[in-house]
C-alpha positions as CSV (number, residue, x, y, z in Angstrom):
1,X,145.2,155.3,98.7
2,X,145.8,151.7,98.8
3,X,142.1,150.9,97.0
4,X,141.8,151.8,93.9
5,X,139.2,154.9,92.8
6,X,137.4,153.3,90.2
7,X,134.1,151.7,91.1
8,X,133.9,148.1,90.7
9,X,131.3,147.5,88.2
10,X,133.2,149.5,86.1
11,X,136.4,147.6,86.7
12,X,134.5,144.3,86.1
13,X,133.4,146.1,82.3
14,X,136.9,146.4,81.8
15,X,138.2,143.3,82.1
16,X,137.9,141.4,78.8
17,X,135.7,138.2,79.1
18,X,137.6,134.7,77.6
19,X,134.9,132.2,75.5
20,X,135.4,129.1,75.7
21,X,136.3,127.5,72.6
22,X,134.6,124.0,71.9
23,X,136.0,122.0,69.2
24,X,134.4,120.3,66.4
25,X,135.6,116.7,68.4
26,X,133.2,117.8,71.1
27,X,130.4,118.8,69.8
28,X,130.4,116.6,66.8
29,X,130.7,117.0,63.2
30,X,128.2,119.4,61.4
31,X,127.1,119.5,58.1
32,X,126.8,123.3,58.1
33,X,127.4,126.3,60.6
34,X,124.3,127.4,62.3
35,X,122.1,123.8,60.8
36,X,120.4,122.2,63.4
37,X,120.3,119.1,61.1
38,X,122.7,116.8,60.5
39,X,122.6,115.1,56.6
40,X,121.3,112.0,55.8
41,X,125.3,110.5,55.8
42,X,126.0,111.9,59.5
43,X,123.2,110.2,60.8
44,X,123.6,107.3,59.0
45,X,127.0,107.2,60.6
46,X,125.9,108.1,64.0
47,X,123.2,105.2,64.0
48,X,125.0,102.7,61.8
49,X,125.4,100.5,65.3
50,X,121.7,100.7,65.5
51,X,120.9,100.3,62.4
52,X,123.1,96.9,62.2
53,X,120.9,95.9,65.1
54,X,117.3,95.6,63.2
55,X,119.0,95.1,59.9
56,X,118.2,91.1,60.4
57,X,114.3,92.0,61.4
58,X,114.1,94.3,58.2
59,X,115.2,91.4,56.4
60,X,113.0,89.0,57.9
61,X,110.0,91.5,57.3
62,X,110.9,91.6,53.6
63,X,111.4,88.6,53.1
64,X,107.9,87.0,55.2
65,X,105.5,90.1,54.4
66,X,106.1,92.4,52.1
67,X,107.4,90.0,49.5
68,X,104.6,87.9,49.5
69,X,102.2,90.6,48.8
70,X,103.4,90.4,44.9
71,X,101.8,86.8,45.3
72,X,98.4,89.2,45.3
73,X,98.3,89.4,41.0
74,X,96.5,85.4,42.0
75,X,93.2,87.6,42.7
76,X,93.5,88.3,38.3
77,X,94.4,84.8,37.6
78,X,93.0,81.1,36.9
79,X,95.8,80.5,38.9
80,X,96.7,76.8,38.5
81,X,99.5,75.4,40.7
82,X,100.0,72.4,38.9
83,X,101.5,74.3,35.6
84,X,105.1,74.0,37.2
85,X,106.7,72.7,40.2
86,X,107.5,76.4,40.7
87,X,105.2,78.8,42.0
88,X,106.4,81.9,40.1
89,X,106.2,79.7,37.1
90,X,102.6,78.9,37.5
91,X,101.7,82.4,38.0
92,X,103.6,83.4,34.6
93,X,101.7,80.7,33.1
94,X,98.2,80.8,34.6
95,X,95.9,82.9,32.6
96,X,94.5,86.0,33.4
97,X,91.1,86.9,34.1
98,X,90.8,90.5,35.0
99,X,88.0,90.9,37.7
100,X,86.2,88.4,37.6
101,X,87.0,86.4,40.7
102,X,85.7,89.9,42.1
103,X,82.7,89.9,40.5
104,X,82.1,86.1,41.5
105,X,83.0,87.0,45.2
106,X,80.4,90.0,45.5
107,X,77.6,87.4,44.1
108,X,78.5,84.9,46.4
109,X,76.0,84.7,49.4
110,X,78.5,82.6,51.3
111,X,81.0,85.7,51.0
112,X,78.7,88.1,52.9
113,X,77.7,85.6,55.6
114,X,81.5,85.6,56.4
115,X,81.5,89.5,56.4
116,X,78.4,89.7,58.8
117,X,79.8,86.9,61.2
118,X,83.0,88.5,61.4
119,X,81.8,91.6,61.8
120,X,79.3,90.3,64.5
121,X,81.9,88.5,66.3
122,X,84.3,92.4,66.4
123,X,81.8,94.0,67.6
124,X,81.0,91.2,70.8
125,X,84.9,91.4,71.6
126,X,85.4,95.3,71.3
127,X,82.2,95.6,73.7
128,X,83.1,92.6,75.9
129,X,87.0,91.6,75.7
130,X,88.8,95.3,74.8
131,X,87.6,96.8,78.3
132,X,88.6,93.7,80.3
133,X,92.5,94.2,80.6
134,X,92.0,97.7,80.8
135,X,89.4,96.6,84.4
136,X,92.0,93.8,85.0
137,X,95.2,96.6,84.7
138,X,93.6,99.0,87.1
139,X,92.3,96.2,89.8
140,X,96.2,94.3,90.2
141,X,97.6,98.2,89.9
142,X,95.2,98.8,93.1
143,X,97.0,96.4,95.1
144,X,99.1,97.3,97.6
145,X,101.3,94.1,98.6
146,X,103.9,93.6,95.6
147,X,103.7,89.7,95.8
148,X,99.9,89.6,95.7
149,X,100.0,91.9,92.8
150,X,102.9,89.6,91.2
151,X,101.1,86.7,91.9
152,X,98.1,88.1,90.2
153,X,99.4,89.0,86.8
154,X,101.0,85.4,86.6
155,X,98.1,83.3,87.3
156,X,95.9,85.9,84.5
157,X,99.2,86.0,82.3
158,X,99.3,81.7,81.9
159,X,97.2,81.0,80.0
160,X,98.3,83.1,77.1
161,X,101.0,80.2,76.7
162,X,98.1,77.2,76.1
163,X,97.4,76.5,72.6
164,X,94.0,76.9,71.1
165,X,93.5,73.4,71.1
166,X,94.1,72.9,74.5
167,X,91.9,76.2,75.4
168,X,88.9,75.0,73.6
169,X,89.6,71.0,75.1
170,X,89.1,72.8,78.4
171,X,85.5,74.2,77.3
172,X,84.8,71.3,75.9
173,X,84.8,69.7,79.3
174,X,83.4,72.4,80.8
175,X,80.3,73.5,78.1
176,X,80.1,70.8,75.9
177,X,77.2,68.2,76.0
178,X,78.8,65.9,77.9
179,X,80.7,68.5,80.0
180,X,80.9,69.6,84.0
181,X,77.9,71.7,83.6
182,X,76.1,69.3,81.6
183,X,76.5,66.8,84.3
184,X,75.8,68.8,87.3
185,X,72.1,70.2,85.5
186,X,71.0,66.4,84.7
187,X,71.9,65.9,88.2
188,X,69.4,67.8,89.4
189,X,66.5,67.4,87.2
190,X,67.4,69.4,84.3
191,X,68.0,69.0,80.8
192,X,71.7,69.0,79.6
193,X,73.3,72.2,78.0
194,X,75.6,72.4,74.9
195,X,77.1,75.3,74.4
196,X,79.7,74.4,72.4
197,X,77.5,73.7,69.5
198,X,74.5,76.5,69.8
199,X,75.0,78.9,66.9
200,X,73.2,81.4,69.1
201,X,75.8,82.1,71.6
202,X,78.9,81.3,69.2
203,X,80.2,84.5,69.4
204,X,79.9,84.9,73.4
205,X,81.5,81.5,73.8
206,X,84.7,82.5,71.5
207,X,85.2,85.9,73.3
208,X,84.7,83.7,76.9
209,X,87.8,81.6,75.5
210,X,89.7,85.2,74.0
211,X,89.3,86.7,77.3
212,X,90.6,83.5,79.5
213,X,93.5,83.0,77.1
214,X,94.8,87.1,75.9
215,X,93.3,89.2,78.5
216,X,96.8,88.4,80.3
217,X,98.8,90.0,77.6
218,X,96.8,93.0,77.3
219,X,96.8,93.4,81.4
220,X,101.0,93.8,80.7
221,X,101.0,96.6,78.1
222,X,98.3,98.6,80.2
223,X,100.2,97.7,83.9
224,X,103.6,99.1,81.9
225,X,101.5,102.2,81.5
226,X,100.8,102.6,84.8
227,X,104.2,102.4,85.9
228,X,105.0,106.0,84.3
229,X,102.3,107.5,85.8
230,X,104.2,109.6,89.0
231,X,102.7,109.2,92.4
232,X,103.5,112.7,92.9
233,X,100.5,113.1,90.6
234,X,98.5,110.5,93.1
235,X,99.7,112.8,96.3
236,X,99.2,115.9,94.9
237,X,95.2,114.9,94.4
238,X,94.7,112.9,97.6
239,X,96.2,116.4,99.1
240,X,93.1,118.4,97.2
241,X,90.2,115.8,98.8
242,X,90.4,113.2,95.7
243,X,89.3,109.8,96.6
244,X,90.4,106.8,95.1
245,X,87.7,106.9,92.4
246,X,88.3,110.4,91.6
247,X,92.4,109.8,91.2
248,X,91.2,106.6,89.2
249,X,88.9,108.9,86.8
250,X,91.3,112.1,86.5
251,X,95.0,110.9,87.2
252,X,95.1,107.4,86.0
253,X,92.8,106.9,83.1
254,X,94.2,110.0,81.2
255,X,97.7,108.4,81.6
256,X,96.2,105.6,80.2
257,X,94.5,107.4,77.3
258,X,97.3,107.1,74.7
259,X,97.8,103.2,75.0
260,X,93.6,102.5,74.8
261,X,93.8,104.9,71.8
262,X,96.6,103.3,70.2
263,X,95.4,99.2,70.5
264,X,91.9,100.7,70.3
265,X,93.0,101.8,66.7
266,X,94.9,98.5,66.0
267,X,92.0,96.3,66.8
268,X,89.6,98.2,64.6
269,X,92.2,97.3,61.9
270,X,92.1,93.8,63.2
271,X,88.2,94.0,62.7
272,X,88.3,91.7,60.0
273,X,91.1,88.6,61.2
274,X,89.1,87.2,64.7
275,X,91.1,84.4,65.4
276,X,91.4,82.3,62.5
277,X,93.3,78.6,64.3
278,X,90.3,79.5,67.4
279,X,87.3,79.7,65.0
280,X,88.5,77.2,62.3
281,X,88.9,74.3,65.4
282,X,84.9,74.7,65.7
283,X,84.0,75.4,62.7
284,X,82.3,72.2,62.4
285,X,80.4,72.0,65.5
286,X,78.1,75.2,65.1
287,X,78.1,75.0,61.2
288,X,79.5,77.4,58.5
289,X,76.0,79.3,59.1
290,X,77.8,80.5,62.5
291,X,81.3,79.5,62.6
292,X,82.2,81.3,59.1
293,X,84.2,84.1,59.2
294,X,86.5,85.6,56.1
295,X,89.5,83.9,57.5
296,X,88.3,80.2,57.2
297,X,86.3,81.3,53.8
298,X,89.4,82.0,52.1
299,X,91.4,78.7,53.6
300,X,88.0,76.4,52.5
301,X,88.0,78.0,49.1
302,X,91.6,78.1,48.7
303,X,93.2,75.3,50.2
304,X,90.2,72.7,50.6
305,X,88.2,73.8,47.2
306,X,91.7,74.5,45.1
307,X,90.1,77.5,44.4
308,X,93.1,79.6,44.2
309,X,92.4,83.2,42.7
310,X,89.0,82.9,44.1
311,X,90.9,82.8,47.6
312,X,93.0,85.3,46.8
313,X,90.7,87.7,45.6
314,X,88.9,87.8,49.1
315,X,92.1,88.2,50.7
316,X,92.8,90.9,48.9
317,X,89.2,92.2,49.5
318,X,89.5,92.3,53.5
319,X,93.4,93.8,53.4
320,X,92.1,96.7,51.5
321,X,89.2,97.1,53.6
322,X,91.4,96.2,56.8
323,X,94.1,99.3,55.4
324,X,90.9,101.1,55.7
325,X,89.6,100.6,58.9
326,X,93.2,101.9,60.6
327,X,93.3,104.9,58.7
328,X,89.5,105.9,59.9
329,X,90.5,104.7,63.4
330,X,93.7,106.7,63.4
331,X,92.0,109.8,62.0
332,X,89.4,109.6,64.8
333,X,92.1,109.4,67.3
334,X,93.5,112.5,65.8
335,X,90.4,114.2,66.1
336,X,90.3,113.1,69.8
337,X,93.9,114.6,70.4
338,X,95.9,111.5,70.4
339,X,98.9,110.2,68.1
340,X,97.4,107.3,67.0
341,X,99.5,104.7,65.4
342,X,101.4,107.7,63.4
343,X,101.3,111.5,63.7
344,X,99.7,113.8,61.3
């Protein structure tokens, strides 16, 4: 018979089966057999390109923030600067007083009207400003013309380039008492309005000027977040009877859940710094009553009083609280099923 006898499954069992053989080159060298884990030097090696890469902004991190935080033993001084020419040798020479700049700081009913104006003033912008790129994100994402939606972000993303001064010279013009608005009321009958100098609606008027200046940089983050999102998501719920409010509540504000958790938990940590250059430029128009917040307490005290460990000590006070504030945040957004600024 010309075919052979034997069925072919079994003739396919017979014939031996070849492995390929990868070597090491290919696959890359491997601490162990059977370790899914390479050690600390393989990686290092692997990485060492990368690593050369952010080896300049490590060393500019050191150097600008984490260094400076051993100027903190000021808080438990008498520091006086004028002991040396050199800072390290006034600090070596300035005596120490334990806590008592603490102790001074807690009396002090200046202190606590900084805490409850900046406090006041985190709450207005978390209400009023966080929500506003978020709005702003969604709206320009809506558009369908790409130009319209380029030219958009632009005109919102400008003014984050204006200094403060510049932003509050605008409101000036615009609020003040001799301002546009100001003008146009006494116009018509009315008594002028300043609003640049009402201690009232401080807080409203900064986050006004916070939201014309930074709501543009926010609007980025949260339209970079949108771009991940895939429209086969949008299809597949227009293709169920979704509207465009209903693929806005359950396709794209879940996508966007991660980022508002994660700059919701860095502003909380933020609480306690609300614009320092901003608040200290009108400072003197509302009145320290108003316009006081921990930021320009500790420059008055420190730089305009020479009150140097005084200074420091509240410094110290708000960066412990502030470490505080983003580990609660980031616990809550645990709890709520996100990562947070780190994982658990």
């Amino acid at each position: 018979m010309s075919h052979s006898t034997v069925p072919r499954s079994k003739a396919e069992a017979s014939t031996p089966v070849k492995t390929p053989v990868v070597s090491e080159e290919a696959t890359g060298p491997r601490e162990k057999r059977g370790s899914g884990r390479l050690s600390l030097r393989l990686r290092f090696r692997r990485d060492r390109l990368l690593i050369l890469m952010t080896l300049p902004a490590v060393v500019l991190l050191l150097v600008f923030n984490y260094l400076p935080i051993l100027g903190n033993v000021v808080a438990f001084q008498d520091y006086d600067p004028y002991v040396s020419d050199n800072g390290i040798v006034s600090m070596l020479h300035s005596p120490f007083v334990g806590l008592e700049n603490f102790q001074q700081i807690f009396e002090d009913s200046a202190f606590w009207n900084a805490v409850e104006n900046t406090l006041v003033l985190f709450i207005v912008q978390l209400l009023l400003f966080f929500p506003i790129p978020i709005l702003l994100a969604l709206l320009i994402n809506s558009v369908v013309r790409p130009r319209v939606r380029a030219f958009a972000q632009a005109v919102l993303y400008l003014p984050h380039f204006f200094s403060w001064v510049l932003v509050i010279a605008v409101f000036q013009q615009m609020f003040g008492g001799a301002g546009m608005l100001s003008q146009l009321l006494r116009q018509h009958g009315y008594d002028g309005l300043d609003i640049m100098t009402n201690p009232s609606t401080f807080p409203f008027l900064l986050t006004a000027q916070s939201v014309w200046k930074d709501a543009g940089w926010g609007i980025i983050v949260f339209l970079a977040a949108l771009a991940s999102v895939s429209p086969d998501l949008y299809e597949a719920a227009a293709m169920d009877g979704a509207g465009r409010w209903r693929r806005m509540w359950h396709v794209t504000l879940p996508a966007l859940r991660p980022v508002i958790a994660l700059l919701l938990v860095l502003r909380v940590g933020d609480a306690l710094t609300v614009g320092f250059e901003q608040i200290l430029l009108q400072r003197d128009g509302v009145g320290p009553g108003a316009g006081e917040v921990l930021d320009t307490f500790v420059w008055w005290n420190g730089v305009r009083n020479q009150n140097f460990g005084y200074a420091a000590a509240a410094g110290l006070v708000k960066g412990v609280v502030s470490i505080g504030l983003v580990l609660a945040a980031n616990k809550v957004a645990h709890l709520m099923g996100e990562k947070g600024v780190y994982k658990k």
